[in-house]
Each structure stands twice: as C-alpha cells, then as structure tokens.
C-alpha positions in Angstrom: 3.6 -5.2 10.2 2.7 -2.7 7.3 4.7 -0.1 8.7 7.9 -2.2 9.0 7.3 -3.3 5.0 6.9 0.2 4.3 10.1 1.0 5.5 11.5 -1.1 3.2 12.8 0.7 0.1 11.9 -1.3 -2.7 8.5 -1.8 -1.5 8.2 2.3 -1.4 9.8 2.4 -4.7 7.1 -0.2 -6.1 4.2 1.6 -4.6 5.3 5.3 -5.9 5.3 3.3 -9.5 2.0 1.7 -8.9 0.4 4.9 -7.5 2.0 6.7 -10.8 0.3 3.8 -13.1 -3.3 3.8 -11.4 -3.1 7.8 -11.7 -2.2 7.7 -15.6 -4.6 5.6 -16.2 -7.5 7.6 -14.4 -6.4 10.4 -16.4 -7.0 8.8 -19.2 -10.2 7.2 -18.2 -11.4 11.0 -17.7 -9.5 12.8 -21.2 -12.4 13.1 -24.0 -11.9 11.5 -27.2 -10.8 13.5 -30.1 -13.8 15.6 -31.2 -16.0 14.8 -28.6 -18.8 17.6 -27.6 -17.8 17.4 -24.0 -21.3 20.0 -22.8 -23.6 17.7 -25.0 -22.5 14.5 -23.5 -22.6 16.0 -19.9 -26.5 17.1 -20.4 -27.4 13.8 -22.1 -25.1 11.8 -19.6 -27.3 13.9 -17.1 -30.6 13.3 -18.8 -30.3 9.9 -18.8 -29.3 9.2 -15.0 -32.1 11.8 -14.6 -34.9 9.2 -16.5 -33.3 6.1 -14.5 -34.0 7.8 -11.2 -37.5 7.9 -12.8 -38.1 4.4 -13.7 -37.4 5.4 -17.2 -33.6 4.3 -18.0 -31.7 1.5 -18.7 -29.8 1.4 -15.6 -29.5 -2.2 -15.1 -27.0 -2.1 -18.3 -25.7 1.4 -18.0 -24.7 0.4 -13.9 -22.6 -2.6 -15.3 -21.4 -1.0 -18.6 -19.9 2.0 -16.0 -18.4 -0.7 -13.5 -16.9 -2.8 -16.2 -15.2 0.3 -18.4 -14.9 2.7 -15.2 -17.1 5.4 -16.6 -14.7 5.4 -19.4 -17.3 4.5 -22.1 -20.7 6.9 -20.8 -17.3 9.7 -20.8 -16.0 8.3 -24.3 -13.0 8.8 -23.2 -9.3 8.0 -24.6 -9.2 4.4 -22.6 -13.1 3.9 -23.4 -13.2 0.3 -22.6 -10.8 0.2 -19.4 -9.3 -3.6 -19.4 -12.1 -4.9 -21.1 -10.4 -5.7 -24.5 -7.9 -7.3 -22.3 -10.1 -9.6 -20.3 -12.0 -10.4 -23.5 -8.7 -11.5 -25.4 -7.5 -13.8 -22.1 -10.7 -15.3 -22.6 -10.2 -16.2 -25.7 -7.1 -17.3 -25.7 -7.6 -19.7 -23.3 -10.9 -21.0 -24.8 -10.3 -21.2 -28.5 -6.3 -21.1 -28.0 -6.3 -25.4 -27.1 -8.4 -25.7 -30.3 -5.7 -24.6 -32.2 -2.5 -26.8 -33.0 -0.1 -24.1 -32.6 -1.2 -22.4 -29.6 -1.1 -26.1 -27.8 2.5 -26.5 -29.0 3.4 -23.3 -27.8 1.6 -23.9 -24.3 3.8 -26.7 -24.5 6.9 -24.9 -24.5 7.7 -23.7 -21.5 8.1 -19.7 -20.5 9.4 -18.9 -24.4 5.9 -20.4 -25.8 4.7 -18.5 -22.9 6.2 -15.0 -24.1 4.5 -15.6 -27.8 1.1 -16.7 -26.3 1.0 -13.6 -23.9 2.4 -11.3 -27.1 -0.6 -12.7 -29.5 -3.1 -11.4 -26.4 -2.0 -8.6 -26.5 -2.4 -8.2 -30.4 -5.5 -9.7 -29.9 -7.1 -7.1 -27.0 -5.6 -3.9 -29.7 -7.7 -5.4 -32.6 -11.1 -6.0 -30.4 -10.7 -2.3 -28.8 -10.4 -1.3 -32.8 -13.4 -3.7 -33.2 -14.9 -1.9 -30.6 -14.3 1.6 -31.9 -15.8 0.8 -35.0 -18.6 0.5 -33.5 -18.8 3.4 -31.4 -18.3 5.9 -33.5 -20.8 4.6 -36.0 -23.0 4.9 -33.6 -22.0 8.5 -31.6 -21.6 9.8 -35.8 -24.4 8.3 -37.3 -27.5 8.3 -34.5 -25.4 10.4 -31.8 -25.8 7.5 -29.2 -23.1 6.2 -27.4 -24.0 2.6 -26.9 -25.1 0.2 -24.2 -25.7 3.1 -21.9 -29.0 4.7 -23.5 -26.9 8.4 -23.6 -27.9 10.1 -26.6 -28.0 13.6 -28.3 -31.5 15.2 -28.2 -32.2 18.4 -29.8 -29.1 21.0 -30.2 -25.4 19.4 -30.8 -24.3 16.2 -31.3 -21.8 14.2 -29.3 -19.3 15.5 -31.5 -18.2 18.9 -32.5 -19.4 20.7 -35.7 -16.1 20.8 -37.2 -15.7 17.0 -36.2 -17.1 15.7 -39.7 -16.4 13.3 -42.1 -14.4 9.9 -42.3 -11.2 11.1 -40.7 -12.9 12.0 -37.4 -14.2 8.2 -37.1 -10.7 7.3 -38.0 -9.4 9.3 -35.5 -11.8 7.7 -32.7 -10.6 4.4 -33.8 -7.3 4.5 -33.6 -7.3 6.5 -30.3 -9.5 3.3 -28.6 -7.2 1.1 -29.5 -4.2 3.6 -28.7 -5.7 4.1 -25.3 -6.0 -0.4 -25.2 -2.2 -0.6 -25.9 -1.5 2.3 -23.3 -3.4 0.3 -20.6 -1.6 -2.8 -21.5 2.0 -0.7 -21.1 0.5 0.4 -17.7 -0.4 -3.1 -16.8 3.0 -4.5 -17.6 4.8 -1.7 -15.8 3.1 -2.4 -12.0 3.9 -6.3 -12.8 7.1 -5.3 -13.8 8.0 -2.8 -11.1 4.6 -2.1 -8.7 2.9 -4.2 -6.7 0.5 -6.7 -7.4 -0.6 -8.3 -11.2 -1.1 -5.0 -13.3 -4.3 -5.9 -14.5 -6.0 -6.2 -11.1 -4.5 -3.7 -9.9 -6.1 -1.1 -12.5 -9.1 -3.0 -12.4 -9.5 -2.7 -9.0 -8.5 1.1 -9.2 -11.7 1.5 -11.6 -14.2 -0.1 -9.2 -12.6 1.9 -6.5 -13.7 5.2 -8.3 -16.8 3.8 -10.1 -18.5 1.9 -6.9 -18.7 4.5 -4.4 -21.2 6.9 -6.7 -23.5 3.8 -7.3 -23.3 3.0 -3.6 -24.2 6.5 -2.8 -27.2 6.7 -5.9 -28.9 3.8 -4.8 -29.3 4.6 -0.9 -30.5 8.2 -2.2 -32.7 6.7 -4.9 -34.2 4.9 -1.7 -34.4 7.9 0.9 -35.0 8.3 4.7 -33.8 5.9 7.1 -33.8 2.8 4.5 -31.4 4.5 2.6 -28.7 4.2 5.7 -29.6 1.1 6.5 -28.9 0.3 2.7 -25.7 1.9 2.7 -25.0 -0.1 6.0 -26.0 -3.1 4.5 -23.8 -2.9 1.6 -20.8 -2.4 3.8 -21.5 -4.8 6.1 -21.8 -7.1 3.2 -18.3 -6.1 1.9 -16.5 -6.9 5.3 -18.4 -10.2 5.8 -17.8 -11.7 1.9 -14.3 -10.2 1.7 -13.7 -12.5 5.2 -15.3 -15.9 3.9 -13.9 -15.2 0.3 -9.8 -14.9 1.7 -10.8 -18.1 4.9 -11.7 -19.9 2.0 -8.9 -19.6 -0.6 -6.4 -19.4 1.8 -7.6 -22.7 3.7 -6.0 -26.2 3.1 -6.6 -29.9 4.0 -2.9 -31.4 4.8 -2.5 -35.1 4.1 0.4 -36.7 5.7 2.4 -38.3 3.9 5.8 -40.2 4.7 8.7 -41.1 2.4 10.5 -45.1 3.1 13.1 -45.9 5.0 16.4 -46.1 3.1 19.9 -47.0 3.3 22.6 -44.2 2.8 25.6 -45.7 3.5 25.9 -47.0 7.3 22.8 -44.3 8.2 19.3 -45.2 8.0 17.0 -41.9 6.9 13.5 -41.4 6.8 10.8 -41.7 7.2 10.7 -37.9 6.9 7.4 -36.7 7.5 5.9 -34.3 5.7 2.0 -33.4 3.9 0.2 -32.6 0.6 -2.0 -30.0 0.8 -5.6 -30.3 -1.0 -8.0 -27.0 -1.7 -11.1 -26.7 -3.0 -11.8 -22.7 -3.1 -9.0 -22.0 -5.8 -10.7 -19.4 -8.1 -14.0 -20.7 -7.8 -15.9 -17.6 -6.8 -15.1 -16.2 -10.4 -18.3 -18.0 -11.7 -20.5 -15.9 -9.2 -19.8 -12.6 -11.6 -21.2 -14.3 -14.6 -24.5 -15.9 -12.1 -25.1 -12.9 -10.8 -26.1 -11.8 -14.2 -28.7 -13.9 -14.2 -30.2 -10.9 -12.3 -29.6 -8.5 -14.7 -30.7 -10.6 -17.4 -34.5 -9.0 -19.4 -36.1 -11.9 -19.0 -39.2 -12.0 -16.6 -38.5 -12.1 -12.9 -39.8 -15.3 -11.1 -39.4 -17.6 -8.6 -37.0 -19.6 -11.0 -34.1 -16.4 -10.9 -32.6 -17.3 -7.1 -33.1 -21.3 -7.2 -31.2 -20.8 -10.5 -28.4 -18.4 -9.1 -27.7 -20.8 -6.5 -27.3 -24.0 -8.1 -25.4 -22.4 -10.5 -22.9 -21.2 -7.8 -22.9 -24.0 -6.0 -22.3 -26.8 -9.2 -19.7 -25.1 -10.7 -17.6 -25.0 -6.9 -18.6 -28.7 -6.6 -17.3 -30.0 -9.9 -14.1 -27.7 -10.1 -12.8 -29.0 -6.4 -13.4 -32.4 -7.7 -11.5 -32.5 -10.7 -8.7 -29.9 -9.7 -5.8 -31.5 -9.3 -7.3 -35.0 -10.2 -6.7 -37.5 -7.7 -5.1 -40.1 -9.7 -2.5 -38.0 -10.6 -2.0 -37.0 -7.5 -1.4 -40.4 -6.6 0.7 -41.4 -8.8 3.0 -38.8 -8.5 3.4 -39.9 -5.0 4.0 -43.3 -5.5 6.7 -42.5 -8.0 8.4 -40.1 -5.6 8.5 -42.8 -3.2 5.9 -41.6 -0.4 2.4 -43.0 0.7 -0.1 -41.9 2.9 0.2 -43.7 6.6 -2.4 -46.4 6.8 -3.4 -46.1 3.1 -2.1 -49.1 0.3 -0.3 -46.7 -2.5 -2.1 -47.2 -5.8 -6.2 -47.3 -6.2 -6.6 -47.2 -2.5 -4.4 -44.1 -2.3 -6.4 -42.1 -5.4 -9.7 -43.1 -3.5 -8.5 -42.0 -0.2 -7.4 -38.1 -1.6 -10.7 -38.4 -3.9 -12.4 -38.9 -0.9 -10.9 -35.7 1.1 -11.0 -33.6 -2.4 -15.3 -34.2 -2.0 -15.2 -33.2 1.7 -13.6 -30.1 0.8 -15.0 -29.7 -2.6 -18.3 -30.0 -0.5 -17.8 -27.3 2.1 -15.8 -25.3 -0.9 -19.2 -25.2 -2.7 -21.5 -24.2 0.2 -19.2 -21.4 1.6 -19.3 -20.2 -2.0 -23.1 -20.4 -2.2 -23.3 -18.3 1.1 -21.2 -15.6 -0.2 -23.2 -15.7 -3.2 -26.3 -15.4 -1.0 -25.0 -12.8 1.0 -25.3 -9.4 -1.1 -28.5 -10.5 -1.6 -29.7 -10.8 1.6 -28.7 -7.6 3.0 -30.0 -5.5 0.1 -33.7 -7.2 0.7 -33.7 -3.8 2.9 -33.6 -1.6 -0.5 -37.0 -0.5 -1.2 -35.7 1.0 -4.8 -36.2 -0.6 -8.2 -35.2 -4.0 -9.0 -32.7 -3.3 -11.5 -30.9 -1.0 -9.0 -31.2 -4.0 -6.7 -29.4 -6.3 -9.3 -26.9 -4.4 -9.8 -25.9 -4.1 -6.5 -25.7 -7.3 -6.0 -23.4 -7.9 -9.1 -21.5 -5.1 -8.0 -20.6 -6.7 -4.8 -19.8 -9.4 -5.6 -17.3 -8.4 -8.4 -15.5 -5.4 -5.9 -15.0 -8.3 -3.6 -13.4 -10.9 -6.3 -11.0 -7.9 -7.5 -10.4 -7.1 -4.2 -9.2 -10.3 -2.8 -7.5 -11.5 -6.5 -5.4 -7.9 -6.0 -4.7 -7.5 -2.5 -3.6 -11.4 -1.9 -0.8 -11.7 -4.2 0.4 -7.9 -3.6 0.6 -8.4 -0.1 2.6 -11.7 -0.8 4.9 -9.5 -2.4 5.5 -7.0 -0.3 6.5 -9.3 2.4 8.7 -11.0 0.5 10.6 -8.1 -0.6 10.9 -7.2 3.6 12.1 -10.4 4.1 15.1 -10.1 1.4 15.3 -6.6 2.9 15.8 -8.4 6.4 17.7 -11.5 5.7 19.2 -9.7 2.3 23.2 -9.6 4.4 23.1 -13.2 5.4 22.6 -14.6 1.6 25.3 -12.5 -0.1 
C-alpha cells in the first residue's frame, strides 16, 4: 500500500516539502546564536554530561529540557526553544482564552473567529520566545550559565565572544529567539499547508527523532555489560508494544445501532434505514501521561507514594474524560430530534441512560488500557541498573516519542491515502 501512495504525485510533492521543512528547521536547531563562544559551550556542554555520568549533574532536568527544545537550548541556538513557545501559547489560549469575553465570541464565530484566534497564538508564542530570551541572555551575559541545563562557563571564556559586549548583543539574542519562534511557526504552516501531517507534530516529532536516540544510547552505556542491551532491548520493545495499544485504542469504537421511522414519501414507504453512532473513550487521553510521568522527575523524595500516585493519576483523568466527552444527553437528544432511536430503547431519559451506560463500559476499559501503557515503560526499564533520574527520564521519554508518534503518523497517513484515492477515482468526479 505505501508504494502505490507513493506513486502518487501530490503525495511526492507533499513529502519533498515536508522533508525540506524538517531539514530547515534542524538547521536552525544546530546554527549558534549571534555571538555565541561556540568552543566554550562545547567544553562546558561536555563538562556537564561528563558530572552527570558521575552522579554529579542535573540530568533529570537537562534530559527533558534537551527532548522538549531538541538540543536547541544546551546549543543556544537560533530556534532555542523548538515549538515550545508554541505549545505554551495553545495552552493558553485555550485555558485563559474562555475567560475572556472576546475570545468566547470569536470561538463562536465560525472558521473567521477561527483565523483571528489562531493569528493571536501566534502573536502570543513570538512574545513568550522574546520572554524567554530575556531571560537567557541575562543569564549566559551576566553569570555565563545557560539555564535549566546546569552548562556553565568555568575558568577561560564565556559563552559569548569577547567582542560580544554590551546591551546590543543581548538585544541581538532576543530578537533572534523570537525570530527563530516565528520561523518555526512559517515552517509549521507550510507542511499543514502543503506537507503531510499537522506541521507542529510533524517538527516536533522530527526533534525527538534526533534528540531520543543519543539518550537511548547514554543510558544503556551509563549502565554497561550485558544490562545495557537488555536495556536498550527493553526500550524498544516498549516502543512497539505502547505504540500498538496507544493506535488499538484511539482508533477503536463502540457502534450503537440506531434506526430512523418509517415514513411516507409519496405512494413509497422508506426506512427504517439502519445505521450506528459510534462512542470512544481513548480520544486524546494519553496526553495526561506526559505531565504524570513528571511526577518522576519531580525533587521531591522518592517513596512508595510516587507509582500509586502515577497511576491513579492516569487512570482518573481517562475515566472522567470518556465519561463526559460527548455527554450523553446531548447525544440523545440530538437523536431524537433527527428522528432515530436506539432499537429496544424508549427515546428520551432511557435513551441518555442507555449511551451513558456504554460511554462507562468504554470509559472503563479506555482508562485501564491507558494505565497499562502508562505502566509499561516502567516495567521494562526495572532492568536499568543506572541512576534513578536517568531511569525517569526514560520513562517520560517514552512515553512522550510514542504520543508524538501516534498524534503525527495517524492523521498524515489519513492524508496520504486520501490524496491516492482522488489520484485513483480523480477521472470519474470531473
């Protein structure tokens, strides 16, 4: 099947565009900032990984600043933060943005209130990543630290150049970050436009692809000998069975039958057509097992609390969003006002109690499917005998390649056959 949709034309076309995208933005990920000492970060970069390998470093935060920014930040690089401006202003908008009267209007308002919602994002992601170079290069001027990821300038040159002094330098890092934030948004807009796939996910998943494999590889060296390949087994083992459950899950259904009554049109009697309503309960729910999982990265003391904790966690948040997405009333009524009821079931109450009933069955198995996923990366990296930050951050890190993974691949896929089947079918519609 993927060689007949890569014959297909436009899905070539498409993929030479994405693959042109990804590379730009890798490039960018790896150019240095203006004025950057690009030895003196090397051997403090080095130094660093060097002290984590010794118990030393910070690599619990270090590991998931590098995942989350693609290297781009411990680099300090033009797109320093990767898409995590981007992800930060989505998030706002869609918590604070129903607080405020005007955004709820324009959500309101179709596609057009659409267009100014997604254009004040975008504003918004430019003016954190300028937020966020601020801060930055306070910190590589003033202390010569880059932040979050313990690199820092001892003895000999800073992180910046000799020449690079004064005001205007920090200006210039500035307004490159947020430069290099609206570059990745152009990027992002062009694969949805003309690649494959959302253009988000797809340079997200393009990070992880780079960034992963080196952590993979350091933590099944940090353990050594024969545990080390079964560690690196482990983790890929891990990847094939999670990836599996994650796509069985979200791509599952419950179909309830429903039928539309018999009706009069003209002298021919029609109906009742059969036909089904289809209830899922794995819809984005294993989003919430990024945020658990940091639970154990968190500082605070490691107990018998941390795994209890990580699981119901996991497993509340799948229950309660199957149960009230979409809510069965609703439901209900829409199909009593479309003129179809379940066979066997009074429309009304009985009919909402009947679809609230399968929404918990599959809300139920939903939830546990998710808690096994969750459970999986860290069963199989119980074999790592290396430190428990490392361990942690393994975990996390599976569990977010696998969510990007399957929230990429899916809809590009979709996408790709689509456009073979207009290639196919594409002379019988003109």
């Amino acid at each position: 099947m993927l060689a007949r949709i890569l014959r297909v034309p436009a899905v070539r076309k498409r993929l030479l565009w994405t693959l042109l995208a990804v590379v730009l933005f890798r490039l960018g990920q790896n150019l240095p900032l203006p004025g950057v000492h690009g030895e003196a970060l090397a051997r403090a970069a080095a130094a660093e990984t060097a002290a984590a390998e010794d118990g030393e470093g910070g690599q619990r935060l270090y590991g998931l600043v590098e995942l989350l920014t693609g290297g781009g930040l411990g680099q300090l690089s033009v797109f320093t933060f990767g898409i995590v401006p981007v992800i930060a202003a989505r998030l706002v908008m869609e918590v604070a943005g129903p607080l405020v009267p005007r955004v709820r209007l324009l959500a309101a308002a179709g596609s057009e209130g659409a267009a100014v919602i997604a254009r004040w994002t975008r504003r918004l992601a430019v003016l954190l990543a300028a937020g966020l170079g601020v801060w930055v290069a306070a910190a590589v001027a003033g202390e010569g630290c880059v932040p979050l990821t313990g690199i820092c300038a001892s003895g000999g040159p800073g992180l910046l150049h000799d020449r690079a002094d004064g005001p205007i330098v920090a200006v210039a890092l500035v307004a490159t970050t947020a430069a290099g934030t609206a570059v990745v948004l152009r990027l992002g807009g062009l694969i949805t436009a003309r690649g494959v796939g959302e253009g988000l996910s797809v340079l997200f998943l393009a990070q992880l692809a780079a960034v992963v494999p080196g952590q993979v590889a350091s933590a099944a060296r940090e353990t050594g000998g024969t545990r080390g390949t079964l560690v690196l087994l482990a983790v890929v083992l891990a990847l094939l069975v999670m990836t599996v459950v994650v796509v069985v899950v979200q791509q599952s259904e419950r179909r309830i039958p429903v039928q539309q009554a018999k009706r009069m049109v003209g002298r021919s009697a029609l109906g009742p057509t059969p036909t089904y309503v289809p209830v899922r309960g794995g819809q984005d729910g294993f989003v919430v097992m990024i945020p658990a999982s940091l639970l154990l990265l968190a500082p605070a003391p490691v107990g018998p609390w941390l795994l209890p904790a990580y699981v119901l966690v996991v497993f509340a948040y799948g229950w309660l969003r199957a149960r009230v997405e979409p809510a069965a009333p609703d439901l209900a009524d829409r199909l009593k006002r479309s003129g179809l009821f379940v066979p066997g079931v009074r429309t009304g109450p009985q009919t909402a109690q009947y679809i609230a009933y399968v929404q918990s069955r599959i809300g139920l198995t939903a939830a546990l499917a998710m808690t096994g996923v969750a459970l999986v990366p860290v069963l199989a990296l119980t074999l790592s005998a290396g430190p428990a930050g490392r361990f942690a951050l393994s975990a996390t890190t599976l569990l977010i390649v696998v969510s990007a993974a399957v929230r990429t691949a899916l809809p590009a896929v979709r996408q790709m056959e689509s456009l073979a089947v207009r290639q196919a079918y594409g002379p019988f519609l003109r």
